[in-house]
Backbone as CSV, one residue per row, in Angstrom:
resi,resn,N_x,N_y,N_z,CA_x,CA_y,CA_z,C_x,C_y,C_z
1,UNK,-21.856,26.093,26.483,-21.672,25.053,25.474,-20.186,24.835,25.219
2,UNK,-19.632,23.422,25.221,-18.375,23.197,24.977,-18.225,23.462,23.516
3,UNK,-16.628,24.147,23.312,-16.449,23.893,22.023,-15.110,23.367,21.335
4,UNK,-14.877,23.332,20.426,-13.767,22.671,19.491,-12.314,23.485,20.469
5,UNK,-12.643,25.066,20.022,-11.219,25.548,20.938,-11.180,25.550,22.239
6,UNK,-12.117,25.387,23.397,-12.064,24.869,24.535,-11.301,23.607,24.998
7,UNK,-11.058,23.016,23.736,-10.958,21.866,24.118,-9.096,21.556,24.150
8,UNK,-9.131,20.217,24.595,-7.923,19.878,25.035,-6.818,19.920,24.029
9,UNK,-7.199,19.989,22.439,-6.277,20.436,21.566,-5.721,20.631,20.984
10,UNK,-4.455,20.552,20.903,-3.170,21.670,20.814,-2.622,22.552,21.514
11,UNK,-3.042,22.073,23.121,-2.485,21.929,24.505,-2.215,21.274,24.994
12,UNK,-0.995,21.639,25.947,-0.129,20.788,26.738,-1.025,19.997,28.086
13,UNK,-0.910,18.272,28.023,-1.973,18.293,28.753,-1.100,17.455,29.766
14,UNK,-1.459,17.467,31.084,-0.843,16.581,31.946,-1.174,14.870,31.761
15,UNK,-0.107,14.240,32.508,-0.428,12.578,32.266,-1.322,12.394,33.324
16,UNK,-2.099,11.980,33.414,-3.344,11.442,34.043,-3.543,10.491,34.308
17,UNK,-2.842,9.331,34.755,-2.983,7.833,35.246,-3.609,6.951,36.408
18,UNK,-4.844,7.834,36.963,-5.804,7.155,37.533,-7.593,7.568,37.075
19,UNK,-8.073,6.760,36.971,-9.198,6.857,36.153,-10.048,8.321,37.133
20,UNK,-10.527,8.686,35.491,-11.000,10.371,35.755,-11.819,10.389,34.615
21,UNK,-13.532,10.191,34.665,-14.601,10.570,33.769,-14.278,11.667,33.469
22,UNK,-13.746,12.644,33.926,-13.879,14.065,33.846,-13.289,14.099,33.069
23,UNK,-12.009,13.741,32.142,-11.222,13.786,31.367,-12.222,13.941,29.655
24,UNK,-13.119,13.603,29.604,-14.141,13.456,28.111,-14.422,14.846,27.972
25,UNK,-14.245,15.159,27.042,-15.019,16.842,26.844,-16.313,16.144,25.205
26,UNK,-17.470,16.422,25.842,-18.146,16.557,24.702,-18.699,17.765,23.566
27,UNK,-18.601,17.695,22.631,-19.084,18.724,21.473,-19.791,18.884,21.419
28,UNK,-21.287,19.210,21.053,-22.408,19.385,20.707,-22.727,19.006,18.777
29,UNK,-22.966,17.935,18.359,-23.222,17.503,17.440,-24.346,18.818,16.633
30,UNK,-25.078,19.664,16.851,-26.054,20.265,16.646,-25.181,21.731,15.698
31,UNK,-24.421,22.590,16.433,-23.807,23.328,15.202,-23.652,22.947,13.788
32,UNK,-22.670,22.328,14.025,-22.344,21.784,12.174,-23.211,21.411,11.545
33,UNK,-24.279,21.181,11.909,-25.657,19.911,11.505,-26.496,21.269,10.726
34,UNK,-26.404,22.541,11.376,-27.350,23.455,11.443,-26.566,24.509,10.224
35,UNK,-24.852,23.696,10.133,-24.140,24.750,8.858,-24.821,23.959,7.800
36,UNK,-24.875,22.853,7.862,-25.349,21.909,6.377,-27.400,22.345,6.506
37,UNK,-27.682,22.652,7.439,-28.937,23.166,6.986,-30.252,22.106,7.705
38,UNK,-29.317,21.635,8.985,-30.034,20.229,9.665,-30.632,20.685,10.849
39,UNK,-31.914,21.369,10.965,-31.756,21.956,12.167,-33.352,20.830,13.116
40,UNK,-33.744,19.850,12.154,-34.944,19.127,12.731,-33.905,17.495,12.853
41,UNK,-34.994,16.185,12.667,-34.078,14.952,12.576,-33.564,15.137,11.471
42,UNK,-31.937,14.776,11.347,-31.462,14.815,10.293,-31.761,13.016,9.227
43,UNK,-31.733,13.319,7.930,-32.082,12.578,6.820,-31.366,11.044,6.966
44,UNK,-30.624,10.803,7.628,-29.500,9.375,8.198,-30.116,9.115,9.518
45,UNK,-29.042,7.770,9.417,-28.867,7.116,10.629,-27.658,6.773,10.701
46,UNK,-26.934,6.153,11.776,-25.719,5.593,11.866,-25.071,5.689,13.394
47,UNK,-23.618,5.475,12.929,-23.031,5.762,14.348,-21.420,6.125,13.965
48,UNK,-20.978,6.247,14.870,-19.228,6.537,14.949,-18.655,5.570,15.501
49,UNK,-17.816,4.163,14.802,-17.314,3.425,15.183,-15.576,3.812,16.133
50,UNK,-15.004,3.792,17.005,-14.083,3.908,17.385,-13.420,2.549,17.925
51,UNK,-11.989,2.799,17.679,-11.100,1.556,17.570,-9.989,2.087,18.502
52,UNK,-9.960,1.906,20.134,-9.036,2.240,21.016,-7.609,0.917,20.577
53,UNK,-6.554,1.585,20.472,-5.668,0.388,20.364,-4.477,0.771,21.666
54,UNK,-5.075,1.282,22.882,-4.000,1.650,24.046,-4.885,2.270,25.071
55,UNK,-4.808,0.513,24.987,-6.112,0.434,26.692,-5.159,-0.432,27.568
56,UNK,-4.978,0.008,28.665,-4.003,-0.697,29.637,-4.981,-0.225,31.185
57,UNK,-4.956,-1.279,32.099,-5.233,-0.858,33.276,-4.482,-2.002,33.845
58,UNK,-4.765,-1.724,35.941,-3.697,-3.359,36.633,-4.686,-3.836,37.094
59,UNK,-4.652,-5.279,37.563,-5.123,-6.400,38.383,-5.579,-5.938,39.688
60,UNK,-5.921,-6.187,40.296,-6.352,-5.981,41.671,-4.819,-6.403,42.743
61,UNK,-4.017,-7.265,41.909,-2.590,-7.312,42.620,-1.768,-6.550,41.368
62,UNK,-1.462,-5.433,40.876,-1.143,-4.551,39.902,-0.327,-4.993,38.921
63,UNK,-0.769,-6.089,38.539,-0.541,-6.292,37.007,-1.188,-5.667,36.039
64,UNK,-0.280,-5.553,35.068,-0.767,-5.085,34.100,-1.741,-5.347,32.962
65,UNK,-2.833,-5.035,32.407,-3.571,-5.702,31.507,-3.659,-4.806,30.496
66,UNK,-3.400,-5.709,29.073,-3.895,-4.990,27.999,-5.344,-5.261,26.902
67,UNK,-5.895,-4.138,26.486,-7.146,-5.330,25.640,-7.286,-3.964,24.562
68,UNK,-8.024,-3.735,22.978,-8.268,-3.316,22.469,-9.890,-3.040,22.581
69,UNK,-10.007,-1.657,22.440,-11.521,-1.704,22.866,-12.240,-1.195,21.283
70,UNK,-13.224,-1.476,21.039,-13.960,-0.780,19.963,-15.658,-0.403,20.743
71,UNK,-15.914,0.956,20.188,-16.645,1.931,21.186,-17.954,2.179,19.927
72,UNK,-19.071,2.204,19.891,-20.041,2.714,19.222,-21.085,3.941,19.343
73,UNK,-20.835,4.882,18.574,-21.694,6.217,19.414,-22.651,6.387,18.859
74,UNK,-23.726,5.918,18.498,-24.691,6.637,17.742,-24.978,7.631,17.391
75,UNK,-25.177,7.881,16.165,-25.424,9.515,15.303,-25.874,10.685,16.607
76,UNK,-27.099,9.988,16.810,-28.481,10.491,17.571,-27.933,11.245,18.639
77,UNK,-26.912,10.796,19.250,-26.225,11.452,20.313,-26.489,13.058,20.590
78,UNK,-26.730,13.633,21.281,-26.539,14.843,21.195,-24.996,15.355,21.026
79,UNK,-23.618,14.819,21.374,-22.513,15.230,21.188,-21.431,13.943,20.687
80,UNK,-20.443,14.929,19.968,-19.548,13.644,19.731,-18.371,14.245,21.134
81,UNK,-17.617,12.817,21.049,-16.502,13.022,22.381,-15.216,13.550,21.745
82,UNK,-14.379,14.636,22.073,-13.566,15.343,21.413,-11.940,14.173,21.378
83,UNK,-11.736,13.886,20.505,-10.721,12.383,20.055,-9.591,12.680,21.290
84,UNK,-9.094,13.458,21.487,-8.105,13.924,22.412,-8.289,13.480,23.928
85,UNK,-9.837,13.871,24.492,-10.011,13.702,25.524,-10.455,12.442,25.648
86,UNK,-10.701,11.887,24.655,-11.056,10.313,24.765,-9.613,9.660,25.038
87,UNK,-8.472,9.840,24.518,-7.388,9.362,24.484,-6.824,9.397,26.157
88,UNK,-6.735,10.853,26.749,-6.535,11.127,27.958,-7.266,10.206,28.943
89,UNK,-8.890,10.121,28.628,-9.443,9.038,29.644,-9.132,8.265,29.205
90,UNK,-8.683,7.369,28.073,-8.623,6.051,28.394,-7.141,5.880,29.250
91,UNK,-6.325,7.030,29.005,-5.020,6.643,29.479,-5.199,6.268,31.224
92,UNK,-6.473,7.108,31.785,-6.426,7.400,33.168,-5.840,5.675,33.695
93,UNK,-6.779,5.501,33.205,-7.061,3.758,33.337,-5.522,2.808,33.700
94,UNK,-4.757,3.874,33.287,-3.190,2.925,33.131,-2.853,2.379,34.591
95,UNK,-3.073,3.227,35.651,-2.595,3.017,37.017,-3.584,2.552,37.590
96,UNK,-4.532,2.237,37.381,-5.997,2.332,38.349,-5.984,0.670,38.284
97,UNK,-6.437,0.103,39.601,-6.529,-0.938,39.908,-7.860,-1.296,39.593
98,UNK,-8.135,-2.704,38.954,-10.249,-2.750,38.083,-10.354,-4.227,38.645
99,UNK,-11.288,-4.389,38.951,-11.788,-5.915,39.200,-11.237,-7.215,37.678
100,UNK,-11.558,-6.311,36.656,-11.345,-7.736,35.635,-11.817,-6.419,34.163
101,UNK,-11.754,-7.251,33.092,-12.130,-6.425,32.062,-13.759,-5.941,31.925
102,UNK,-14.538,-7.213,32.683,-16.425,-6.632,32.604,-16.483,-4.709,33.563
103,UNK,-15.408,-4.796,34.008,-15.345,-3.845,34.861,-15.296,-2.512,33.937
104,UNK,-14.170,-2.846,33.267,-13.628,-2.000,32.484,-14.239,-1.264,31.348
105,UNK,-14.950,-2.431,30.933,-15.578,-2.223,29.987,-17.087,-1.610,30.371
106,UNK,-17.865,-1.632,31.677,-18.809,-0.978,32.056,-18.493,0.371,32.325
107,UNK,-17.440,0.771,32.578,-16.953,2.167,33.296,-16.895,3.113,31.883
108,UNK,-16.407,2.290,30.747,-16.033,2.881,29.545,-17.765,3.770,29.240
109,UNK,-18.558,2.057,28.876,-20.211,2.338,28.386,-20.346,3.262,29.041
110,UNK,-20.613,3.181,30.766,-21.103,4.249,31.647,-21.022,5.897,31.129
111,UNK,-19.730,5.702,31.422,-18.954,7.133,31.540,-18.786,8.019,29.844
112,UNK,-18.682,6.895,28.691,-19.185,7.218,27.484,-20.492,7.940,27.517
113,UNK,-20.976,6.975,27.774,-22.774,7.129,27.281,-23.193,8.730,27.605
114,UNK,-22.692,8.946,28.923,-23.007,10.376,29.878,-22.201,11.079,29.445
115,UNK,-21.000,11.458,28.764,-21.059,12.643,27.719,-21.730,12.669,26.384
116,UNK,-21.807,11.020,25.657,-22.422,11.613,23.889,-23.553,12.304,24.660
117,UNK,-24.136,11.651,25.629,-25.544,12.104,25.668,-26.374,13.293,26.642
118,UNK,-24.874,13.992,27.609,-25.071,15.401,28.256,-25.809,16.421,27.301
119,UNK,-26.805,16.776,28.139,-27.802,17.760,27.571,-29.526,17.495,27.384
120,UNK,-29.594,18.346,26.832,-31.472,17.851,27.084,-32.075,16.760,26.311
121,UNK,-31.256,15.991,25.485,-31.873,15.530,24.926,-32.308,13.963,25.315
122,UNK,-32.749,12.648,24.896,-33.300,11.271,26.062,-31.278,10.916,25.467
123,UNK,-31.544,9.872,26.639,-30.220,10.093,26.759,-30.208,8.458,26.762
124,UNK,-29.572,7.459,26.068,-29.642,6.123,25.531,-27.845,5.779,25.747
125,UNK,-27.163,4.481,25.326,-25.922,3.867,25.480,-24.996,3.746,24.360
126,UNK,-23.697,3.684,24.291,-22.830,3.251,23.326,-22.769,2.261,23.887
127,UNK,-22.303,1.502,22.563,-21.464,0.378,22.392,-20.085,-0.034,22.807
128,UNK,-19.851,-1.013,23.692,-18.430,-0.962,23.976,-18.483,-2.664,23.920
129,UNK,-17.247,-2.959,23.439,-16.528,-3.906,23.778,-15.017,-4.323,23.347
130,UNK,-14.626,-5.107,24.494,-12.925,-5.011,24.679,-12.992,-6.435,23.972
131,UNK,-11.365,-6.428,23.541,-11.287,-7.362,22.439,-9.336,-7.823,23.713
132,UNK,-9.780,-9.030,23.889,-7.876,-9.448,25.214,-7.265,-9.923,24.219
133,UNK,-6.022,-10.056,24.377,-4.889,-10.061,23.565,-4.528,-11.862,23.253
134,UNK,-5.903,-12.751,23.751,-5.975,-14.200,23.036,-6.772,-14.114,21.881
135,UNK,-7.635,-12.718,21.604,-8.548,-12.243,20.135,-7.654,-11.643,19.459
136,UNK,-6.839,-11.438,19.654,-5.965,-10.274,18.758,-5.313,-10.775,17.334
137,UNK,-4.716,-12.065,16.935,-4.761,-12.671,16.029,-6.051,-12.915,15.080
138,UNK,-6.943,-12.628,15.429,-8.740,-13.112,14.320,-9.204,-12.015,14.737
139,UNK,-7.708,-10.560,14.702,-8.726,-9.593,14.054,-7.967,-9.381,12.808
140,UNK,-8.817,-8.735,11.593,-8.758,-9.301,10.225,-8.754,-7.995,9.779
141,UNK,-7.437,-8.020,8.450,-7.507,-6.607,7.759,-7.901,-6.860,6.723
142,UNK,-9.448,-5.259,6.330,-9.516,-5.657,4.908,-9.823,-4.960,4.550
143,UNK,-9.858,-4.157,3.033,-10.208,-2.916,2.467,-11.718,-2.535,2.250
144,UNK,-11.908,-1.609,2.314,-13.512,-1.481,1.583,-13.611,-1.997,0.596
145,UNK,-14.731,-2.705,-0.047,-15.467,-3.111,-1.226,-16.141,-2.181,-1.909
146,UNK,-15.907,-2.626,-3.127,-16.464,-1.297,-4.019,-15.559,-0.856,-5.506
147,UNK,-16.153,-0.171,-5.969,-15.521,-0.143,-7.616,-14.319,1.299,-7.260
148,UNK,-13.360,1.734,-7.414,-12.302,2.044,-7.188,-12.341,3.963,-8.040
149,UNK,-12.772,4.688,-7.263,-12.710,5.894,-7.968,-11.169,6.339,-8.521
150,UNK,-10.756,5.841,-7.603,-9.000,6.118,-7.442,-8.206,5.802,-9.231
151,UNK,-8.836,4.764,-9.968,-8.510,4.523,-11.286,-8.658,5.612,-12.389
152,UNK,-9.363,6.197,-11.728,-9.217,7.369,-12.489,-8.522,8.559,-13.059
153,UNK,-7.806,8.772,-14.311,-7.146,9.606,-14.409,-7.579,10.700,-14.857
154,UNK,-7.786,12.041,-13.629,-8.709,13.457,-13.911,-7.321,14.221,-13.143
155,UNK,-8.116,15.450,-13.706,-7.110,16.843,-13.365,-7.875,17.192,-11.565
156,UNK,-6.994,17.627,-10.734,-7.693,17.815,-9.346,-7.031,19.595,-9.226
157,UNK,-8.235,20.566,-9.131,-7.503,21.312,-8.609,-8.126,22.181,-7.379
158,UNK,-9.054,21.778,-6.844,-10.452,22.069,-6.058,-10.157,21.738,-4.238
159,UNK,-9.357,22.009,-3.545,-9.402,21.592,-2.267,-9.935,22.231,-1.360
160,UNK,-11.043,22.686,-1.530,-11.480,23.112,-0.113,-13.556,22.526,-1.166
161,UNK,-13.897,21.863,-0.003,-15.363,21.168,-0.334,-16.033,21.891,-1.444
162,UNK,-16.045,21.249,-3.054,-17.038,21.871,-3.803,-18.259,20.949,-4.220
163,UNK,-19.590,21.540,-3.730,-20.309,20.375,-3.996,-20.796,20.585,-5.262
164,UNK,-20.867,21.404,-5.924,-21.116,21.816,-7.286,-20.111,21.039,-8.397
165,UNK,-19.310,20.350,-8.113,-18.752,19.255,-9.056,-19.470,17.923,-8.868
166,UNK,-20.473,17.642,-7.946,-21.248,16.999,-8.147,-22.436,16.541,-9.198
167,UNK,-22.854,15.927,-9.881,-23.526,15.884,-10.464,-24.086,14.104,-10.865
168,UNK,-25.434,14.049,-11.423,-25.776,12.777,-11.864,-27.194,12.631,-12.781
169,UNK,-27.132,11.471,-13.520,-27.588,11.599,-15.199,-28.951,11.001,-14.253
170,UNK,-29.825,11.929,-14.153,-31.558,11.805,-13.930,-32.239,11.680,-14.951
171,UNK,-32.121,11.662,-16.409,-32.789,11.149,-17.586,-32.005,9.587,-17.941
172,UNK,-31.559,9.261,-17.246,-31.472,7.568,-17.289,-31.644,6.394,-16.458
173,UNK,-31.339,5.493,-16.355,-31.893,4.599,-15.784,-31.039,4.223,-14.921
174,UNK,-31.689,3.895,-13.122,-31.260,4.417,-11.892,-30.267,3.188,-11.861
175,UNK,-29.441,3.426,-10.674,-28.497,2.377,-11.085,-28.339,2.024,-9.511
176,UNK,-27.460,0.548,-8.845,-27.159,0.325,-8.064,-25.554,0.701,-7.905
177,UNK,-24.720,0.745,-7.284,-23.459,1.195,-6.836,-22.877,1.144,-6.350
178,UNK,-21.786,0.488,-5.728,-20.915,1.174,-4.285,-19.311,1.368,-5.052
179,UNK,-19.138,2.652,-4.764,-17.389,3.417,-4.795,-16.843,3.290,-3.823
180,UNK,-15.494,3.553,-3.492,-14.111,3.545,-2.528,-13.611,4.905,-3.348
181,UNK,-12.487,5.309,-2.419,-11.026,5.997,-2.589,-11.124,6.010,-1.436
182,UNK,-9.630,5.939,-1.821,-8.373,5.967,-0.625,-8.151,7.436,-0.582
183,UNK,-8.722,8.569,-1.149,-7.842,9.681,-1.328,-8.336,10.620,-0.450
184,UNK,-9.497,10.193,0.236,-9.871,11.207,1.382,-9.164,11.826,2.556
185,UNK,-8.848,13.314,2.661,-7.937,13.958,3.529,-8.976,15.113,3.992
186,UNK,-8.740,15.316,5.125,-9.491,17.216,5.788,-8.252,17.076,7.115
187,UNK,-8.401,17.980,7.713,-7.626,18.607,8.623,-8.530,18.723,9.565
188,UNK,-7.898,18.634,10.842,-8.164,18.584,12.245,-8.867,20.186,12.180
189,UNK,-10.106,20.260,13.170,-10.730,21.370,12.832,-9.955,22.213,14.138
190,UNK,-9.055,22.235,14.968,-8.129,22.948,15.743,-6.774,23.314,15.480
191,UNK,-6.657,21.763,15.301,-5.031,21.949,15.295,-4.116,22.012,13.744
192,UNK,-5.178,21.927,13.040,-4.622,21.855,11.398,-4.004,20.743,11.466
193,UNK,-3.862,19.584,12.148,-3.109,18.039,11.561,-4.153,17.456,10.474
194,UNK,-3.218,16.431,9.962,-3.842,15.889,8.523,-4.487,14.631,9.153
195,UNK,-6.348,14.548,8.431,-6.778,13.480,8.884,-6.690,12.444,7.699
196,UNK,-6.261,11.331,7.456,-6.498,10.320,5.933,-7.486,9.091,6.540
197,UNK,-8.314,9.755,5.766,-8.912,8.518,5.134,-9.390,8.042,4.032
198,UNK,-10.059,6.555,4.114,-10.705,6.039,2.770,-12.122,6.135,3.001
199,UNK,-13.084,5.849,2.313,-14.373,6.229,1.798,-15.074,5.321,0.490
200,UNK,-16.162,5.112,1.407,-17.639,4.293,0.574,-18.624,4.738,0.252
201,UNK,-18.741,4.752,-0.600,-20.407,5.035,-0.610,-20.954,4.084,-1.611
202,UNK,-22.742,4.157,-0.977,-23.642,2.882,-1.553,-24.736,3.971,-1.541
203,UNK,-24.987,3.906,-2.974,-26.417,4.041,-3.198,-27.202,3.542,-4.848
204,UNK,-28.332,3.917,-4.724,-29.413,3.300,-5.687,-29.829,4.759,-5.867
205,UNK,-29.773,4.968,-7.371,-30.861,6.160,-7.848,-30.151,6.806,-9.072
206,UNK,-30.054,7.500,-9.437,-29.504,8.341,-10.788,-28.142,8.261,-10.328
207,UNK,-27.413,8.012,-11.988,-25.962,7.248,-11.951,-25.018,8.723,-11.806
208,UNK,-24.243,8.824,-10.653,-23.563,10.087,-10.081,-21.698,9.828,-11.145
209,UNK,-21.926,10.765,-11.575,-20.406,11.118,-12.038,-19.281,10.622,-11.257
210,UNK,-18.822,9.520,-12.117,-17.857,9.510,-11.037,-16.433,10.286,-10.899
211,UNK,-16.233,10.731,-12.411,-14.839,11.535,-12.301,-15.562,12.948,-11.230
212,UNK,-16.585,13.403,-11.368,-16.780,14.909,-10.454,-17.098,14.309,-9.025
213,UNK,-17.109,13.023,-8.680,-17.608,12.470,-7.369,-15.621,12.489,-7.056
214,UNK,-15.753,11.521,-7.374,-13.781,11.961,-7.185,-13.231,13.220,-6.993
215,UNK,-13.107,14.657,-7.969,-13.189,15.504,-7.973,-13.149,16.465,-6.240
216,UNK,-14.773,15.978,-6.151,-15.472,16.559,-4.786,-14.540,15.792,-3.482
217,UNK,-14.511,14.562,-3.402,-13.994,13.850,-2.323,-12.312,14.949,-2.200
218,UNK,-11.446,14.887,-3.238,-10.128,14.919,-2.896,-10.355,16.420,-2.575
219,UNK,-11.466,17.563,-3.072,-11.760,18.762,-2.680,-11.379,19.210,-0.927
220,UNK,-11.553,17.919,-0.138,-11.977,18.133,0.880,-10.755,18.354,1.751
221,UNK,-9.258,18.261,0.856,-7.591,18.469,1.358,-7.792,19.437,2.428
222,UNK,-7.779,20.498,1.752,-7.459,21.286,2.883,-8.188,22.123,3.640
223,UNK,-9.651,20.997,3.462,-10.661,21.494,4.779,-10.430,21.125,6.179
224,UNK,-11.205,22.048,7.107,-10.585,21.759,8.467,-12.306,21.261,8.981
225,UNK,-12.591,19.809,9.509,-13.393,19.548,10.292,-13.084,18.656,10.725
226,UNK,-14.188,17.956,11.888,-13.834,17.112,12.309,-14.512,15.734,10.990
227,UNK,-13.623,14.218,11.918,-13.994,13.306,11.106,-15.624,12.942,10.787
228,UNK,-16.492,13.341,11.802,-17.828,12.916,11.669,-18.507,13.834,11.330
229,UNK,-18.252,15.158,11.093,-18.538,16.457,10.330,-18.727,16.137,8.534
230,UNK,-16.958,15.582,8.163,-17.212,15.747,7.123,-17.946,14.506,6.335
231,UNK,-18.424,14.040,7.108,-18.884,12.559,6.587,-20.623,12.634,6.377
232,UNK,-20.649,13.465,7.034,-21.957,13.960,7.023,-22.311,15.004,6.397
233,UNK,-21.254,15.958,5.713,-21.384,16.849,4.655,-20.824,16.447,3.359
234,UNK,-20.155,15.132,3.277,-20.385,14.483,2.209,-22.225,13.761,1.855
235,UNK,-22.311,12.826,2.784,-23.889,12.910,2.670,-25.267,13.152,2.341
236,UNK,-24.496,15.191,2.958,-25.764,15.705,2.855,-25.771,16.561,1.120
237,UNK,-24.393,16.565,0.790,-24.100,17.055,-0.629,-24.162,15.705,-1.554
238,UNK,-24.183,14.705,-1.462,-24.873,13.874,-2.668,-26.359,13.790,-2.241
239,UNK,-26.671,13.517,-0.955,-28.245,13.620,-0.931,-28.958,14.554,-1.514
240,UNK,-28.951,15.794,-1.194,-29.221,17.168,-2.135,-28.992,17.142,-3.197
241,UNK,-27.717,16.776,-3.757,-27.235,17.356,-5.420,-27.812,16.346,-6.388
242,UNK,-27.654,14.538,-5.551,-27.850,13.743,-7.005,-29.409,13.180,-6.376
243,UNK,-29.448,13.430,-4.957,-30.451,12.738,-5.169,-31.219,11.485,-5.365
244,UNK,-30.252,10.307,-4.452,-30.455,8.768,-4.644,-31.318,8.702,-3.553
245,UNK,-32.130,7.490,-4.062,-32.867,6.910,-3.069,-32.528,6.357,-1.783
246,UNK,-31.597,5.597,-1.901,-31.130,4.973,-0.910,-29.406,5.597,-1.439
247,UNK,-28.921,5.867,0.383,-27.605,6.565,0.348,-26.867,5.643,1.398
248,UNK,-25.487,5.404,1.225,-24.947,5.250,2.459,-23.209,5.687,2.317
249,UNK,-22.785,6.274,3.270,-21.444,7.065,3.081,-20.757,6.357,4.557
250,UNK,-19.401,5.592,4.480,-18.360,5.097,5.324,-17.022,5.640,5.131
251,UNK,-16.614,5.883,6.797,-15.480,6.259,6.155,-14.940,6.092,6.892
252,UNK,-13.417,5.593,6.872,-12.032,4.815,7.950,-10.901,5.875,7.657
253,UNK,-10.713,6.348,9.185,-9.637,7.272,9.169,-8.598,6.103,9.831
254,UNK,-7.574,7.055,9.439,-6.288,6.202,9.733,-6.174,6.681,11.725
255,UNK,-5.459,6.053,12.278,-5.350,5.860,13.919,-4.695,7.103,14.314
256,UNK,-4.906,8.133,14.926,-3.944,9.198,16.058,-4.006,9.064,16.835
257,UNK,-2.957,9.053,17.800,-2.840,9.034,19.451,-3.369,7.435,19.623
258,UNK,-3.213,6.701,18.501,-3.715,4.971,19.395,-5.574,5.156,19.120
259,UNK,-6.362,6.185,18.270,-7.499,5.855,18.038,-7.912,5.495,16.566
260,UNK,-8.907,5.171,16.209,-9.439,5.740,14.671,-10.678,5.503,15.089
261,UNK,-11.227,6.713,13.878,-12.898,7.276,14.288,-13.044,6.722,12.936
262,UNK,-14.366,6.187,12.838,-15.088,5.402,10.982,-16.316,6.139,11.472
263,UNK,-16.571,7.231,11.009,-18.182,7.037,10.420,-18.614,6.665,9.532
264,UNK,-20.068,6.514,9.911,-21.284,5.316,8.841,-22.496,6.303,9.169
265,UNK,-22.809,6.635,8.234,-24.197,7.573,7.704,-24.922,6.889,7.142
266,UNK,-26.306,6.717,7.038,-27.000,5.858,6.068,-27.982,6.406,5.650
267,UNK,-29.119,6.385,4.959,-30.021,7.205,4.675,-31.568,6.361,5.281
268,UNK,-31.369,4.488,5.329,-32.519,3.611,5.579,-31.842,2.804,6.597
269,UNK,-32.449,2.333,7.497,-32.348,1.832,8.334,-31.631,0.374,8.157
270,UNK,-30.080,0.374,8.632,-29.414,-0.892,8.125,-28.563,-1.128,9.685
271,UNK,-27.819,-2.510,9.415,-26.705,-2.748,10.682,-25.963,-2.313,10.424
272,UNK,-24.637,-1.911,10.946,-23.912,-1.061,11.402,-22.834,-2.232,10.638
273,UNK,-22.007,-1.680,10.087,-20.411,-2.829,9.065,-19.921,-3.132,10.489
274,UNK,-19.339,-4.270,9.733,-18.289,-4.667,11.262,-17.095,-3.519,11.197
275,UNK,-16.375,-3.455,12.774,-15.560,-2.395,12.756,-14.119,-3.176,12.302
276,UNK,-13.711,-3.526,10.949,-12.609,-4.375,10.437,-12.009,-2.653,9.938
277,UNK,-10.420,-2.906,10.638,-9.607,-1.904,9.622,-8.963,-2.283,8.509
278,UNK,-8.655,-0.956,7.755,-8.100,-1.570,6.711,-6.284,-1.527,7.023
279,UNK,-5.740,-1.902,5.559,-4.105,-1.606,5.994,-3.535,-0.449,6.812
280,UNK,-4.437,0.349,6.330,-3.575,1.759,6.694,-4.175,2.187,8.059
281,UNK,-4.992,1.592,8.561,-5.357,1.455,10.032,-4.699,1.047,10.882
C-alpha cells in the first residue's frame, strides 16, 4: 500500500519532461476514513475539484501550447492522487509532442482515472477538461456565499481539531444556513507546509453555534492532513455532533506548485459548484 511518506514529498525530485503515467502516486482514501470511524459507505458524496494552472505541452511541429486544466475525482475513488506527483506528471507533458488538446486531455482522464481508481474496487472516470488561453479572460473570480463567521469577535486558543467546541440548540426550531471563513489553515501531512483555505458549509437542522463553529474551524492551524482529509473530518464532526439533516462542507485551498485542491462533501445527492476561484486562488 502506497503511503503519504513514500511519497514524492519533501524530496528532491528530478525534472521529467516527457510524458510518464508513472509519475502519479496514489493514496488509499480508506485509512483516514477508518480514523474518523468510516469503515462501510461513508455518509457523503462529492468529489475533489482540481485547478492545474501549468499545463504546457508542443505541437506536432514543437510549438508550444498552453491551456488550464480543471480535473474532477470523485469521493468514491478508492485513492486520492498525492498533489506533488500530480504536479510532476503534468510537467512530463512539457516536451512531449500531442496531436492537439482532445489528446491531451484524454491522456490526463485516462491516466487519472487508473490511479484514483487502482485497487479492488469498480473502477469508473474523472473529470477533465482543459480551458486554451482564448477562455482565459471568462474565467471569473468569486468568493464563497454565505453569512461570514469571520465577523466575529471570539477568543481562539484551540489549534489542533476540537470537535467538542461544537455544539447546536436541538430544543429549537431547525434552521436553514450557509457560513464561510476565510480562516481555514492545516499543514501538509509530510512536509509541515501551510495549507490556506476558505470554507462553506450548508446545512438544514438544529441552529449550530456559530462562535464554537468558528472556534473548531481555526482549531485546525496546526493540524497536519491532507486537504481532502480534513474536509471530511470537518463533516464527519458536525454530522455527529450537531446533527443536521442535510449537510454540505466546501472548501478552496489556495494554489501550490501551480495546483489547488477544493473539496465538496455533501451529505444528499447534489451537482457539484462550479470550479470558480476565489481571490486568493
Amino acid at each position: 500500500m502506497n503511503t503519504p511518506e513514500q511519497s514524492a514529498l519533501g524530496k528532491p525530485a528530478p525534472a521529467i519532461d516527457q510524458y510518464d503515467p508513472g509519475l502519479l502516486y496514489p493514496i488509499p482514501r480508506a485509512p483516514k476514513r477508518q480514523e474518523l470511524g468510516l469503515t462501510g459507505a461513508p455518509p457523503f458524496f462529492g468529489a475533489d475539484l482540481w485547478t492545474a494552472f501549468e499545463l504546457s505541452w508542443l505541437t506536432p511541429r514543437g510549438k508550444p501550447q498552453v491551456a488550464i486544466a480543471q480535473v474532477t475525482v470523485p469521493c468514491e475513488s478508492t485513492n486520492i492522487v498525492e498533489s506533488k506527483s500530480f504536479k510532476l506528471y503534468l510537467n512530463s507533458f512539457s516536451n512531449t509532442r500531442m496531436d492537439g488538446p482532445e489528446q491531451v486531455r484524454d491522456r490526463i482522464r485516462s491516466d487519472v482515472s487508473e490511479a484514483a481508481w487502482r485497487g479492488p474496487s469498480p473502477r469508473s472516470s474523472v473529470g477533465v477538461k482543459l480551458l486554451l488561453p482564448d477562455q482565459f479572460d471568462k474565467e471569473p473570480v468569486q468568493e464563497l456565499d454565505g453569512l461570514s463567521l469571520d465577523r466575529l469577535d471570539i477568543e481562539c486558543t484551540d489549534y489542533q481539531p476540537r470537535p467538542e467546541l461544537l455544539s447546536a440548540a436541538f430544543d429549537e426550531k431547525p434552521v436553514q444556513e450557509t457560513l464561510t471563513s476565510n480562516l481555514l489553515k492545516s499543514n501538509c501531512l509530510v512536509t509541515g507546509q501551510p495549507d490556506w483555505g476558505s470554507v462553506q458549509i450548508r446545512y438544514a437542522g438544529p441552529q449550530i453555534d456559530q462562535g464554537g463553529l468558528l472556534r473548531y474551524l481555526v482549531s485546525f492551524r496546526n493540524h497536519h492532513e491532507f486537504h481532502e482529509q480534513c474536509v471530511e473530518r470537518i463533516f464527519m464532526d458536525l454530522w455527529q455532533r450537531c446533527k443536521p439533516v442535510k449537510l454540505t462542507v466546501y472548501a478552496r485551498y489556495t494554489r501550490r506548485g501551480g495546483l489547488d485542491i477544493n473539496p465538496f462533501r455533501t451529505s444528499h445527492p447534489s451537482g457539484l459548484p462550479a470550479n470558480v476561484r476565489t481571490a486568493r486562488q
